[in-house]
C-alpha positions as CSV (number, residue, x, y, z in Angstrom):
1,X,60.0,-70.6,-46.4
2,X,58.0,-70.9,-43.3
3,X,59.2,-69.0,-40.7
4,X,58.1,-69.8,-37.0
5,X,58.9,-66.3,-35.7
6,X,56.4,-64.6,-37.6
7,X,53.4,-66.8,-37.0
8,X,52.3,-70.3,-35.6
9,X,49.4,-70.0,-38.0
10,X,51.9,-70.3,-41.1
11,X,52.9,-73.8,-40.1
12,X,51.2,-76.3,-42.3
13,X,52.0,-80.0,-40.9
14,X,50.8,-81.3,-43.8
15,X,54.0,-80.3,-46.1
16,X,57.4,-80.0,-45.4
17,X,58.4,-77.1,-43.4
18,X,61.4,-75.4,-43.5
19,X,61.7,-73.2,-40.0
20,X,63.8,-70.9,-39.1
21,X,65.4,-70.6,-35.2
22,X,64.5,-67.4,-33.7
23,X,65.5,-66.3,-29.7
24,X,62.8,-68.1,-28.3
25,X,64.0,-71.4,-29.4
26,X,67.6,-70.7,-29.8
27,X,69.0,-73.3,-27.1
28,X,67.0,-75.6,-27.1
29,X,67.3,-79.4,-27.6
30,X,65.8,-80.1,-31.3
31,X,62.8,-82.7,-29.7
32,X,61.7,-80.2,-27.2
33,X,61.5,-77.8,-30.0
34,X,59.8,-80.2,-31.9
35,X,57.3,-81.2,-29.0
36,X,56.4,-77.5,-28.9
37,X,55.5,-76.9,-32.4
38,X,54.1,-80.6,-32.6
39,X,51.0,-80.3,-30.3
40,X,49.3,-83.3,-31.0
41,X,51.7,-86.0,-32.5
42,X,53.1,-88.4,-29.7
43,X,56.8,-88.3,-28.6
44,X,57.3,-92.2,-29.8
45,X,57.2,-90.3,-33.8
46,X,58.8,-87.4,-32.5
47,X,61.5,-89.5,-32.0
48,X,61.1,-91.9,-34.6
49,X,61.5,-89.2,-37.1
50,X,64.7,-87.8,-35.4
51,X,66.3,-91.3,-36.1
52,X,65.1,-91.7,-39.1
53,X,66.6,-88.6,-40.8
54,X,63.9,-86.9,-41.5
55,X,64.2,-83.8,-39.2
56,X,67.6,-81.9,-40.4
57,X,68.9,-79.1,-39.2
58,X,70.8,-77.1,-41.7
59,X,70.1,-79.6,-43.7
60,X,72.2,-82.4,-41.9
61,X,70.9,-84.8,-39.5
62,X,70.7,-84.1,-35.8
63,X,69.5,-86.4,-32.8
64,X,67.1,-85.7,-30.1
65,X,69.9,-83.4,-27.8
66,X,71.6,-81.8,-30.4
67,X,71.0,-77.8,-29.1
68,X,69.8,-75.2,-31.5
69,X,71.2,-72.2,-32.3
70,X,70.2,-68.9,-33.7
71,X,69.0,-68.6,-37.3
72,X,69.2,-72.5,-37.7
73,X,66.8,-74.2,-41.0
74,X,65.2,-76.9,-39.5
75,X,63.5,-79.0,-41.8
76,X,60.2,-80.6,-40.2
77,X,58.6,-83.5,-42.3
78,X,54.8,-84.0,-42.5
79,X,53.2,-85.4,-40.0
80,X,49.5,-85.8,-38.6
81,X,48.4,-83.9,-35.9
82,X,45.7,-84.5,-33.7
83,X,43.3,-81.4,-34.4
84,X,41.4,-80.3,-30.9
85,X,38.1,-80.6,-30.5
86,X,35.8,-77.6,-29.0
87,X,35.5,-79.1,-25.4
88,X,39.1,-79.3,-25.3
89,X,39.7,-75.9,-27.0
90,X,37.3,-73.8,-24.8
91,X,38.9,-75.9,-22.0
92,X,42.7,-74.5,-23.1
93,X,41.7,-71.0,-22.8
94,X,40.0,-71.2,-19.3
95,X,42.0,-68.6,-17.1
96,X,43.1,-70.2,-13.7
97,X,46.3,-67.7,-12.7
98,X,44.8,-64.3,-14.7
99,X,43.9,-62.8,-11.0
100,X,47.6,-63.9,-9.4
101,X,49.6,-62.0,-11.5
102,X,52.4,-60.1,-9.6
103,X,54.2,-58.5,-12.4
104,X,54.4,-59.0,-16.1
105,X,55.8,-57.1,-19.2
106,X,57.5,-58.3,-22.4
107,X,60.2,-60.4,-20.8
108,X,58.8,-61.4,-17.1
109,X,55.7,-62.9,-15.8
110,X,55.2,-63.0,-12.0
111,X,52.2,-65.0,-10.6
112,X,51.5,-65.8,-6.6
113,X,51.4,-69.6,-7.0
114,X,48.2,-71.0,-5.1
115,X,49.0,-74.0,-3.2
116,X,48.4,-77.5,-4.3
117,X,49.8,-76.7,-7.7
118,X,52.7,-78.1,-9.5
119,X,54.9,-76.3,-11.3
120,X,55.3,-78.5,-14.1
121,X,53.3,-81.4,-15.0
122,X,54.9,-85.1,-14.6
123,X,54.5,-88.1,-11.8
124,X,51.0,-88.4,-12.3
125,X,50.3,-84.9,-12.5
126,X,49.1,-84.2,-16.3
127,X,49.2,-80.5,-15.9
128,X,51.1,-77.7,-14.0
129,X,51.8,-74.1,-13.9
130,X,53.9,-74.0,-16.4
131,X,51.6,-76.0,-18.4
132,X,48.6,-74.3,-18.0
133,X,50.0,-71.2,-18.6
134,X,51.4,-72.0,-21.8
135,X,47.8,-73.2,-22.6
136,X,46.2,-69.8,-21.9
137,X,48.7,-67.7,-23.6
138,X,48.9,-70.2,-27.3
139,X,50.5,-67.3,-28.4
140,X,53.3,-66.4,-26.4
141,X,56.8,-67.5,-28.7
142,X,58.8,-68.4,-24.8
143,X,57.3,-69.3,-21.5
144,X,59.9,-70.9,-19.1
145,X,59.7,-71.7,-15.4
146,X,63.2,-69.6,-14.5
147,X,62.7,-71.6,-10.6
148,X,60.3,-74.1,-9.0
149,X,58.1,-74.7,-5.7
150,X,57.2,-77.5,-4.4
151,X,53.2,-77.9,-4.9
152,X,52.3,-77.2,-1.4
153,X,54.6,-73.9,-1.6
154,X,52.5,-71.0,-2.3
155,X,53.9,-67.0,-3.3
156,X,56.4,-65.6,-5.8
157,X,57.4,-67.5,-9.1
158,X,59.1,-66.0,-11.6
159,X,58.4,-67.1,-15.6
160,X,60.2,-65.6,-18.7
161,X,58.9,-64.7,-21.6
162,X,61.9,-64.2,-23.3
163,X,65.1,-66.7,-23.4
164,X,67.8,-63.8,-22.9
165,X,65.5,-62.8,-19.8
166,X,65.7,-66.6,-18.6
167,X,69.7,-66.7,-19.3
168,X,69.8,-63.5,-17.0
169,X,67.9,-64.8,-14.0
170,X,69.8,-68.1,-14.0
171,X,72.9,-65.4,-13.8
172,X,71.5,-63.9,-11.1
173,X,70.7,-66.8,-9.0
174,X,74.3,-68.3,-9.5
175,X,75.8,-65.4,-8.0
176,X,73.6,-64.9,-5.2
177,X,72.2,-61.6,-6.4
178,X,69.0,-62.1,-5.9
179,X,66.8,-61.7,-2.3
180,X,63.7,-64.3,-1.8
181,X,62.2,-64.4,1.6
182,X,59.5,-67.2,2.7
183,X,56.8,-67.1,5.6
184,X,57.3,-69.9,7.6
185,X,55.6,-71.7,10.5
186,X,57.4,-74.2,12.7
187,X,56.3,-76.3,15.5
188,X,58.8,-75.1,18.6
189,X,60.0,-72.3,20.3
190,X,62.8,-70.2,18.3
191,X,64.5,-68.0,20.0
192,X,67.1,-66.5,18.1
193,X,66.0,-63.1,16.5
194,X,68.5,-63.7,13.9
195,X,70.3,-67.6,12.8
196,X,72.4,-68.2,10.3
197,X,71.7,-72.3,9.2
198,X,74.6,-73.9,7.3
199,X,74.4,-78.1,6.4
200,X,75.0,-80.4,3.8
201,X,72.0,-81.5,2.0
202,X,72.0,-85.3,-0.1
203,X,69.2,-85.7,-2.7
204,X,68.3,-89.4,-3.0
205,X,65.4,-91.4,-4.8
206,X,63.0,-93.6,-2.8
207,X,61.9,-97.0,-4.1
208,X,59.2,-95.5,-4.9
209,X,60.4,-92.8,-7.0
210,X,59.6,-90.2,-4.5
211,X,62.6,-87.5,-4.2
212,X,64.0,-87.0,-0.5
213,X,66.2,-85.1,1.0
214,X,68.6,-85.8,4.1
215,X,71.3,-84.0,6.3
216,X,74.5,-85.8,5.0
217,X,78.4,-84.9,5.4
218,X,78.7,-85.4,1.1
219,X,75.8,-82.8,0.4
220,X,76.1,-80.1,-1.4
221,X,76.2,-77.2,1.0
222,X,73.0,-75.0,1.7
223,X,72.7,-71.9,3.5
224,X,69.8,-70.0,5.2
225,X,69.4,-66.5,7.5
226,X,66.3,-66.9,9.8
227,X,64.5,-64.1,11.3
228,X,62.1,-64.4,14.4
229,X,58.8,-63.0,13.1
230,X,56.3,-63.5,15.7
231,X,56.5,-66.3,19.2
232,X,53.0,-68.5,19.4
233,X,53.1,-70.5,22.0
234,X,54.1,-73.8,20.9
235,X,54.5,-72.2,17.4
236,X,56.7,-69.3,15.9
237,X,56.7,-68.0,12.5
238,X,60.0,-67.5,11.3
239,X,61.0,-65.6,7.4
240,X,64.0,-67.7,6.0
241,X,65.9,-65.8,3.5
242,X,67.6,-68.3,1.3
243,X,71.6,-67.9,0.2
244,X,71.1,-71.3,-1.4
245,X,68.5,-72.5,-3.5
246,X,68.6,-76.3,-2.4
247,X,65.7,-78.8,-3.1
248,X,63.7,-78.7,-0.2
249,X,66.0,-76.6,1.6
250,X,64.1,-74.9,4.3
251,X,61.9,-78.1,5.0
252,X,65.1,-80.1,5.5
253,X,67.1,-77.6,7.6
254,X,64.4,-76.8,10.1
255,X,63.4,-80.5,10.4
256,X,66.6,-81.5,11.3
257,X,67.1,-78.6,14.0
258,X,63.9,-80.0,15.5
259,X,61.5,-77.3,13.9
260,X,59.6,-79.2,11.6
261,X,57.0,-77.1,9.3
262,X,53.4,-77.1,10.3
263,X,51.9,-78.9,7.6
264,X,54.7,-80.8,6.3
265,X,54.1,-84.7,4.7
266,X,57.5,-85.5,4.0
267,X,59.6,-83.9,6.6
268,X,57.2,-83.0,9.0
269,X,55.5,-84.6,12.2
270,X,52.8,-86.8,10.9
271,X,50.8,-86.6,14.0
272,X,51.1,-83.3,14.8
273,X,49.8,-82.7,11.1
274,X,46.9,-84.7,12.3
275,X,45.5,-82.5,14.9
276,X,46.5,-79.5,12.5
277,X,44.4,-80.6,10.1
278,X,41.5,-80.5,12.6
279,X,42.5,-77.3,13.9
280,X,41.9,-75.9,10.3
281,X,45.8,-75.9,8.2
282,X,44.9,-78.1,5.6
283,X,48.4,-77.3,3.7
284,X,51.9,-76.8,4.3
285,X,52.4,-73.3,6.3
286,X,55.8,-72.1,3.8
287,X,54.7,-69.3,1.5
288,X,57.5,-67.5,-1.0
289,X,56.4,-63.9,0.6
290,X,59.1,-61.5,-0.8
291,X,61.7,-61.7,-4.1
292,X,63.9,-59.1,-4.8
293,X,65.7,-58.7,-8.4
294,X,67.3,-56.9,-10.6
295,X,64.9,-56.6,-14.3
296,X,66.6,-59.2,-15.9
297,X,66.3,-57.0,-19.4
298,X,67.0,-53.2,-18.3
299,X,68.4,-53.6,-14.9
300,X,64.8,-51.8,-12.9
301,X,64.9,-53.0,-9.5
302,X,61.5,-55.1,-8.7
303,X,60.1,-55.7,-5.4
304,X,57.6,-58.4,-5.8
305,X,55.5,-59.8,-3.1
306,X,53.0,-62.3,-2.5
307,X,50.5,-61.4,1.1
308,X,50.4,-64.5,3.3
309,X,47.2,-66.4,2.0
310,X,44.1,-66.2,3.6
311,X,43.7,-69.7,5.2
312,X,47.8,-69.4,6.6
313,X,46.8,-66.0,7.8
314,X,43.3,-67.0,9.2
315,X,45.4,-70.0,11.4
316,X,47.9,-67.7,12.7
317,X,45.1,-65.5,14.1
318,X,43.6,-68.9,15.3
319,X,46.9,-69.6,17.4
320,X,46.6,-66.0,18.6
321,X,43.1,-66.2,20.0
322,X,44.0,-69.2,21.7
323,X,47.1,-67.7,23.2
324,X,44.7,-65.2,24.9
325,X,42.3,-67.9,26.3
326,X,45.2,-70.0,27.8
């Protein structure tokens, strides 16, 4: 009997395997199980053996949602997997996050996420984080995204490496008990030192596919506390501290108050963004700066933070400079 746990290298897809569900892969829907073991073999046979009856688990058939659970058999047929070549395997092993690592141990991995990157690959985006990272590390049993940023978000993202340290962190979030603070730069004059910002945000689907976000009375309720960091001029950079982890949450709220963030191409204004773009902000100024937790394993209290990138700091000293010339 093969058993995944102990070693990828024992998998033969050749034969019949007979594998056995360790904590890594305990939860998880049987076709993403099998996409991670299958590298190689396209999800249309994926699924086709699913309906066919020829992947069983505990010796019964299963379809493509069915969840697995700890110490399950699951039988995996033979199939024919597409063997990399060695562009594509010196490729795999190139390190693009090995100098952004925040924090990492057995259970956690902390990396300050460049801009420009997604998080996980998908509308026309072949590759992201999560995917690239799972590419370095071909041996790491569990590598999960425990929460996203949008690709023009930079700073603190937190990955487990274990599924009872994922399980944890999803805990945590629920009930509020974690602290994440972003850097943010708005176009306006904020004045309060300290706002609380409570509205109702409605996710809805363009025609084009693009998600959105809007203010609406039947929104699921979001909540943020913003503090006044630093008065530019016709700027100020605020640091949000999110009660609510909505999508798009601090781009929304602030847009709608009349604070849209420099930078912004969905919420923002356009031609402000324009003349930004000349002045040197290339990106989105909203960086993840500070997350506060509780070790999702031995209960260690871990202050992780991400400085303010160099180009977001280099513009703010920009705006200062031209403050003094005014």
């Amino acid at each position: 009997m093969t058993n995944l746990s102990k070693t990828r290298n024992q998998f033969n897809p050749a034969i019949v395997n007979m594998l056995t569900i360790d904590e890594a892969s305990e939860g998880q829907r049987v076709d993403n199980f099998l996409a991670k073991i299958l590298k190689g073999v396209p999800k249309s046979h994926i699924y086709r053996i699913l309906r066919s009856g020829e992947v069983r688990v505990n010796s019964k058939r299963v379809d493509a949602s069915s969840k697995l659970n700890l110490g399950d058999q699951v039988r995996v047929p033979p199939v024919r997997m597409v063997q990399p070549t060695e562009e594509t395997a010196v490729k795999s092993v190139t390190s693009k996050f090995d100098g952004a690592v925040i924090f990492e141990d057995e259970a956690l991995l902390v990396i300050d996420k460049p801009a420009g990157f997604a998080v996980h690959g998908g509308s026309g985006i072949s590759r992201g984080v999560i995917e690239q990272l799972r590419l370095e590390r071909p041996h790491a049993k569990f590598l999960e995204l425990v929460h996203r940023l949008d690709r023009e978000t930079s700073g603190v993202l937190l990955l487990a490496k274990k599924r009872s340290a994922l399980v944890n962190l999803h805990d945590a979030i629920r009930n509020n008990q974690t602290d994440k603070r972003y850097l943010v730069l708005v176009h306006g004059q904020w004045k309060d030192q300290k706002r609380r910002v409570r509205l109702p945000l409605h996710k809805f689907v363009l025609p084009s596919g693009e998600r959105r976000v809007a203010v609406q009375d039947d929104g699921q309720d979001s909540e943020t506390i913003f503090y006044l960091r630093q008065a530019l001029g016709k700027f100020t950079l605020l640091e949000a501290q999110l009660v609510t982890g909505r999508t798009h949450q601090l781009r929304v709220q602030l847009s709608h108050l009349g604070f849209p963030i420099a930078g912004d191409d969905k919420y923002g204004d356009f031609s402000l963004n324009k003349a930004l773009q000349k002045r040197g902000l290339k990106r989105m100024f909203l960086h993840s700066a500070e997350t506060n937790i509780r070790h999702p394993i031995n209960g260690e209290k871990l202050n992780l933070i991400a400085e303010l990138p160099k180009e977001l700091n280099k513009f703010v000293e920009n705006l200062k400079v031209e403050l003094k010339h005014e």
